[in-house]
C-alpha positions in Angstrom: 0.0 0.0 0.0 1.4 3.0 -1.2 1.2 6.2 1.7 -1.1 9.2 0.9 -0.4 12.8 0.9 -3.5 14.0 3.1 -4.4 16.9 1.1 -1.8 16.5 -1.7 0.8 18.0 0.7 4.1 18.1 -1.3 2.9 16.4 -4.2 3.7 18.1 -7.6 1.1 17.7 -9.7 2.8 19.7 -13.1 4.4 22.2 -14.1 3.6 25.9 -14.6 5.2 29.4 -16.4 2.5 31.6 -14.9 3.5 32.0 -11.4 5.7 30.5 -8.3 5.4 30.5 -4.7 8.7 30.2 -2.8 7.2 29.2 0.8 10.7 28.9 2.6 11.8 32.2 1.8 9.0 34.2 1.2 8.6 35.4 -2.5 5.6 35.0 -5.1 7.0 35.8 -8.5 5.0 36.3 -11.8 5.9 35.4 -15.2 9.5 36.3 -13.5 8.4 39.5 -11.7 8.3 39.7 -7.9 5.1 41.1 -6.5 6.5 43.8 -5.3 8.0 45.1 -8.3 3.7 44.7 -9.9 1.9 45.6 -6.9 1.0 49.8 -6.6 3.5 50.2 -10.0 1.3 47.7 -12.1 -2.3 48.3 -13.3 -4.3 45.0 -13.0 -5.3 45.6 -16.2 -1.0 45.3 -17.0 -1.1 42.0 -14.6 -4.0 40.2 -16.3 -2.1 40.6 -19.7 1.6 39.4 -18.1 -0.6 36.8 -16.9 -2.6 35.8 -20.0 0.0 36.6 -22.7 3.6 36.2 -20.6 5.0 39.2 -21.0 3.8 43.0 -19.8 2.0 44.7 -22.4 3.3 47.3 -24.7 1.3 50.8 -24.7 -0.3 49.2 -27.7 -0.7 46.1 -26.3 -2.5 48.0 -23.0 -4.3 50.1 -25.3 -5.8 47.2 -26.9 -6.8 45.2 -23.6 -8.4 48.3 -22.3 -10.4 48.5 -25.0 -11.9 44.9 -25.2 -12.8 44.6 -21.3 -14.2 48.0 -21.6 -16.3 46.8 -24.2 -17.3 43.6 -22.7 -18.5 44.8 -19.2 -22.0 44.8 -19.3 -24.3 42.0 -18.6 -27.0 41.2 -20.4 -30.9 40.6 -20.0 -30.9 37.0 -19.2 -27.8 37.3 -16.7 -29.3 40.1 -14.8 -32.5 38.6 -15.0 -31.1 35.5 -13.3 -29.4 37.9 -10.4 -32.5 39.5 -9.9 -34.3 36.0 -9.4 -32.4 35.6 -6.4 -33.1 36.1 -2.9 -31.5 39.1 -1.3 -30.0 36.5 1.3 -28.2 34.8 -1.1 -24.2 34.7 -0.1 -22.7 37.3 -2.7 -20.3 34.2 -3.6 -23.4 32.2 -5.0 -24.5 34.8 -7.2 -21.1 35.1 -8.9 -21.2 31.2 -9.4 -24.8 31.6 -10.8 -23.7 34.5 -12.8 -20.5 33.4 -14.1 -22.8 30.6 -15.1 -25.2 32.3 -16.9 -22.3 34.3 -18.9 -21.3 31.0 -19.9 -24.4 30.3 -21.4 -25.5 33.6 -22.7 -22.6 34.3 -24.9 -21.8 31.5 -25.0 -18.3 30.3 -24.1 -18.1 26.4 -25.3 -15.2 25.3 -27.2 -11.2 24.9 -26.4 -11.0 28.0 -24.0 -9.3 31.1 -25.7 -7.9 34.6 -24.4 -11.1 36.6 -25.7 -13.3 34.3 -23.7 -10.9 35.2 -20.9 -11.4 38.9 -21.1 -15.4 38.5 -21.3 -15.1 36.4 -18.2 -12.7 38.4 -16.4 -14.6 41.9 -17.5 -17.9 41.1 -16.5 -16.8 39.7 -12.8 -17.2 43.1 -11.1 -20.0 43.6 -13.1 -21.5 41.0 -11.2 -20.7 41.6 -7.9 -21.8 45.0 -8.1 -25.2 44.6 -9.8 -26.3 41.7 -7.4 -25.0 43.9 -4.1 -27.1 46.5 -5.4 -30.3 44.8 -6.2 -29.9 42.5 -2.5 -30.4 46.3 -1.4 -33.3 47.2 -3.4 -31.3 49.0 -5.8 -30.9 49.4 -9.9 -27.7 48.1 -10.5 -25.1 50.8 -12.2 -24.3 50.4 -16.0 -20.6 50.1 -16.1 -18.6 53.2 -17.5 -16.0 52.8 -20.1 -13.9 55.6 -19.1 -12.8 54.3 -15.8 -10.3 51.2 -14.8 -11.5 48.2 -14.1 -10.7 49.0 -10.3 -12.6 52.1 -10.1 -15.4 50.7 -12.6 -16.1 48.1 -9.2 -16.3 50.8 -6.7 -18.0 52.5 -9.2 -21.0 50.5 -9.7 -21.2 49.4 -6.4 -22.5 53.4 -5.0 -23.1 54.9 -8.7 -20.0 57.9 -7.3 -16.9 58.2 -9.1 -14.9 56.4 -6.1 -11.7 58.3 -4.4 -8.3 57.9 -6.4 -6.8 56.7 -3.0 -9.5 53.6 -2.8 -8.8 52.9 -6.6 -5.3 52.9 -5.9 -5.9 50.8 -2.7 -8.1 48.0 -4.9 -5.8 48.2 -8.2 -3.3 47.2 -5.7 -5.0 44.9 -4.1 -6.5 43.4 -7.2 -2.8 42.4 -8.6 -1.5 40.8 -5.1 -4.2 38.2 -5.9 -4.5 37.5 -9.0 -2.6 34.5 -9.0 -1.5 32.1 -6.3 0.6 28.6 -8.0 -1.4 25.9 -7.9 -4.1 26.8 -5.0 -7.2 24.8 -4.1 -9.3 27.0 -6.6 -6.8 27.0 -9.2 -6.1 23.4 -9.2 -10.4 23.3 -9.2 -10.1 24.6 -12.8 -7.4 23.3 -13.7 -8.9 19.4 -13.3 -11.9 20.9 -14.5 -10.3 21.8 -17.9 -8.0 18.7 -18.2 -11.6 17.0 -18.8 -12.0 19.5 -21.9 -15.1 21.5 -20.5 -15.5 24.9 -21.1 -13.8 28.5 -19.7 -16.8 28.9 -18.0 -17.1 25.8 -16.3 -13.0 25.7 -15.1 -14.5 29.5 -13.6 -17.3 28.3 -11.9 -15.2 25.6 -10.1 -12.9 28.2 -8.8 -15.7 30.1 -7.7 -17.0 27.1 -5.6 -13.7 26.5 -4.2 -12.7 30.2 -3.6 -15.8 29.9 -1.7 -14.9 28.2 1.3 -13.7 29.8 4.7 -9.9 27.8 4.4 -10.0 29.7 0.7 -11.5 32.5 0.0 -13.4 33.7 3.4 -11.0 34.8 6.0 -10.3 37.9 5.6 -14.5 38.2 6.3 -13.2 36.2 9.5 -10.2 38.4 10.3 -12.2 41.8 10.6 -14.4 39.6 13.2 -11.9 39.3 15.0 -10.6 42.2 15.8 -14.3 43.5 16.2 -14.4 40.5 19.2 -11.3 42.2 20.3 -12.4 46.1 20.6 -9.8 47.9 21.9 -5.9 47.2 22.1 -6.5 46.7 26.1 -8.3 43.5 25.0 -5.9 42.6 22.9 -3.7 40.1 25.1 -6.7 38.7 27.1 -8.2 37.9 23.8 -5.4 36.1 21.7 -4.8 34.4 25.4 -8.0 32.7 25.8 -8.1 32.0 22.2 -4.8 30.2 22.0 -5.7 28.3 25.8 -8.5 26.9 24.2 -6.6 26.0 20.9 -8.9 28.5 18.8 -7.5 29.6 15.7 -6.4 33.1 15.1 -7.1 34.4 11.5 -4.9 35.7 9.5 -1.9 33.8 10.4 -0.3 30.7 9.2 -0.2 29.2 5.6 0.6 26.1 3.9 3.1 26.9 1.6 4.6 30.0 3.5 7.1 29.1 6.4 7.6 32.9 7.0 5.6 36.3 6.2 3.8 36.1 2.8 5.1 38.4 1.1 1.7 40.2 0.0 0.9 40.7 3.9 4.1 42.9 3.9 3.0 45.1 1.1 -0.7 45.5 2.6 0.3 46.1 6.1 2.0 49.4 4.4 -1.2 49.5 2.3 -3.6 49.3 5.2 -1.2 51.8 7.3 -1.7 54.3 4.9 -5.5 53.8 4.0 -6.9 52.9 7.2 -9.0 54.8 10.2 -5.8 55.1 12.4 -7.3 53.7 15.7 -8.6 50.7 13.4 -4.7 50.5 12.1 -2.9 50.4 15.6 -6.1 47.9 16.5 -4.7 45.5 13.7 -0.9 46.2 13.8 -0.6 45.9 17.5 -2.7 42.2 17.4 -0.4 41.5 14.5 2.8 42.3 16.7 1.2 40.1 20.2 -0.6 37.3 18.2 3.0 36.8 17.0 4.7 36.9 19.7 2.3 34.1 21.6 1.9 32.1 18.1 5.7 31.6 17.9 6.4 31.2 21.6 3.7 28.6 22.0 4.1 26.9 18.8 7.8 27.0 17.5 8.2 23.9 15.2 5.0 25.3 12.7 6.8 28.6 12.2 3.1 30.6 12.0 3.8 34.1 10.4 0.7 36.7 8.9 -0.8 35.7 5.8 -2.3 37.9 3.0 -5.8 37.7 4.6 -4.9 39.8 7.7 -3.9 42.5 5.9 -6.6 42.3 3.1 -9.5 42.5 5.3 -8.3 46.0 6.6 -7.6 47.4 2.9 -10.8 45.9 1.6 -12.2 47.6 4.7 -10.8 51.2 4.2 -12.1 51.4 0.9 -15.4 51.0 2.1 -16.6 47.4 0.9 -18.9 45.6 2.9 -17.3 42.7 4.4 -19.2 39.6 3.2 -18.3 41.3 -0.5 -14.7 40.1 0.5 -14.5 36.8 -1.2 -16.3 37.8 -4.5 -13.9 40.9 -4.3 -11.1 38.1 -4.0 -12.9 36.3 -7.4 -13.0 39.5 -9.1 -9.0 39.2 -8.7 -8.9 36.0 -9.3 -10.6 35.0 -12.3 -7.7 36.5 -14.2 -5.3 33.9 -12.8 -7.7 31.3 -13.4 -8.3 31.4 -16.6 -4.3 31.8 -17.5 -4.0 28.5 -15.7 -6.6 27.0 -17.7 -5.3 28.3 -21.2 -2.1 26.9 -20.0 -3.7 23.6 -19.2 -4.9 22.9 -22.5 -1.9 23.0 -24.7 -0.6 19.7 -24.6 -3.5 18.6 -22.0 -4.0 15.0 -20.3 -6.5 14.3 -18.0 -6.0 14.4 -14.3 -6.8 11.0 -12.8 -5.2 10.4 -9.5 -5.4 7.6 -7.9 -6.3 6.7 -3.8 -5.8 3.7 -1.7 -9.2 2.0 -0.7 -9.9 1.8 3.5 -13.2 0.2 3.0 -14.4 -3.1 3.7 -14.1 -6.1 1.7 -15.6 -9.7 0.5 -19.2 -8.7 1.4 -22.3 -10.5 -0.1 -25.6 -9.1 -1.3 -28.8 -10.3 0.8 -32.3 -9.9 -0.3 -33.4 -6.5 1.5 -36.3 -8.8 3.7 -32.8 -10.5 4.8 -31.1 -7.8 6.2 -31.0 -7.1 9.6 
């Protein structure tokens, strides 16, 4: 009997030109660029073409990309139609997966998946997010504008007010740290899905359902409860204390690839620094600094450093999203590393079958149901 990696831990599944993690010594690197040489320099427009094409785009080349995902923002009637059929409780990460379905479908995307299905996926993301968040509230959703980024298009539709060149520059930012994370639980989602030969939009709506789930996608959501549960930096010690006595886990912290600080979380703690309420900003920095302290005094073998979410939740936070918008935020991001994986997958594709030792029983024989006991 062969031994199983419980959760594919340190199993390579293939190979990859789009991006690397280096957990050991803290680095994610793009097509060859560190993220801090993209992140508050880049565009994401910029990222989602290094990503896509492998190489930064020429003014031309930007020029061109702007154009098509300006053009291909809107939703149409069936796709709104579809967000409007859903109940104002819906999680914001369901509609996305309904609505990324239903641009599937609508334009449709079938076929061997290709950079122009990319873009209409990727464009109409924030499009989305935005138009359901506003109809959940009894609003019209905002018809996208073609004379603003993609960033400040989001915050855009979301209030219908040209958003604050400081909370643009806060998301752009924001929007390139996570566009692309090696092969995650999400990515690797769409990646399987594709090695079957589906469609674009099916490898997207996989990510969406993994992205989905609190270990993924949903902590920073979890981090900003947190430090509400704390209050006050008085509370802070007490808290992380109790939490860590009784073996509670303290988000934001901790990562499986990363055995020191991701390297994102050092670029957003400046980020949130800048952006944030100040009192909210020594709330987080000074939790950061004791959780720490505690994490790597009580636990010294699993080297437990801050992860991106930490961070995130107070950036997404100071420019004014709503906090269970987080994750679809994080999808909006995400979709553009996504679908690069999956283009990638598909030249010179094989399926992904792995295999799994059985644990169940064995030699049992069928009895008539009046038989059994």
């Amino acid at each position: 009997m062969t031994t199983a990696a419980k959760g594919l831990e340190g199993v390579v599944i293939g190979t990859t030109a789009i991006s690397r993690v280096d957990g050991a010594n803290g680095r994610l690197i793009y097509r060859g660029y560190e993220i801090a040489e993209l992140a508050g320099k880049a565009t994401y427009e910029e990222v989602c073409h290094l990503l896509w094409a492998g190489h930064l785009p020429s003014r031309q080349e930007l020029d061109a990309l702007d154009k098509k995902m300006r053009a291909q923002r809107a939703i149409s009637a069936p796709v709104l139609a579809a967000l409007r059929a859903l109940p104002s409780t819906t999680h914001p990460m369901d509609a996305v997966r309904t609505g990324a379905s239903m641009v599937g479908a609508a334009l449709p995307i079938d076929g061997t998946p290709t950079q122009d299905q990319a873009i209409a996926l990727t464009a109409r993301f924030a499009t989305l997010v935005a138009a359901f968040h506003r109809l959940r509230h009894g609003k019209e959703p905002v018809a996208p504008r073609e004379d603003l980024s993609h960033a400040a298009n989001y915050l855009y539709m979301l209030t219908g007010e040209p958003p604050e060149d400081r909370h643009v520059k806060s998301l752009d930012a924001y929007l390139v740290m996570l566009a692309d994370h090696g092969m995650n639980a999400s990515t690797f989602t769409a990646r399987v899905i594709a090695s079957t030969g589906s469609d674009l939009a099916s490898c997207v709506v996989g990510g969406v359902g993994a992205l989905k789930g609190p270990l993924h996608g949903g902590a920073p959501a979890l981090v900003l409860d947190m430090l509400d549960a704390i209050g006050t930096p008085e509370n802070i010690k007490p808290w992380i204390d109790h939490a860590l006595d009784e073996h509670d886990k303290l988000m934001g912290f901790g990562h499986r690839v990363y055995k020191t600080t991701d390297p994102r979380a050092e670029l957003l703690r400046e980020m949130a620094r800048q952006a944030s309420d100040p009192e909210f900003y020594a709330l987080a920095h000074q939790t950061e600094d004791y959780a720490l302290e505690e994490l790597h005094r009580r636990k010294p073998d699993q080297r437990l450093y801050t992860n991106v979410e930490f961070y995130s939740a107070s950036v997404l936070h100071s420019v004014g999203l709503p906090r269970d918008l987080f994750p679809p935020t994080f999808a909006i991001s995400r979709v553009a590393g996504w679908t690069a994986h999956v283009l990638e997958q598909v030249v010179g594709n094989r399926l992904m079958r792995p295999e799994s030792d059985y644990s169940g029983p064995t030699g049992l024989t069928y009895a008539p149901v009046d038989q059994r006991a």
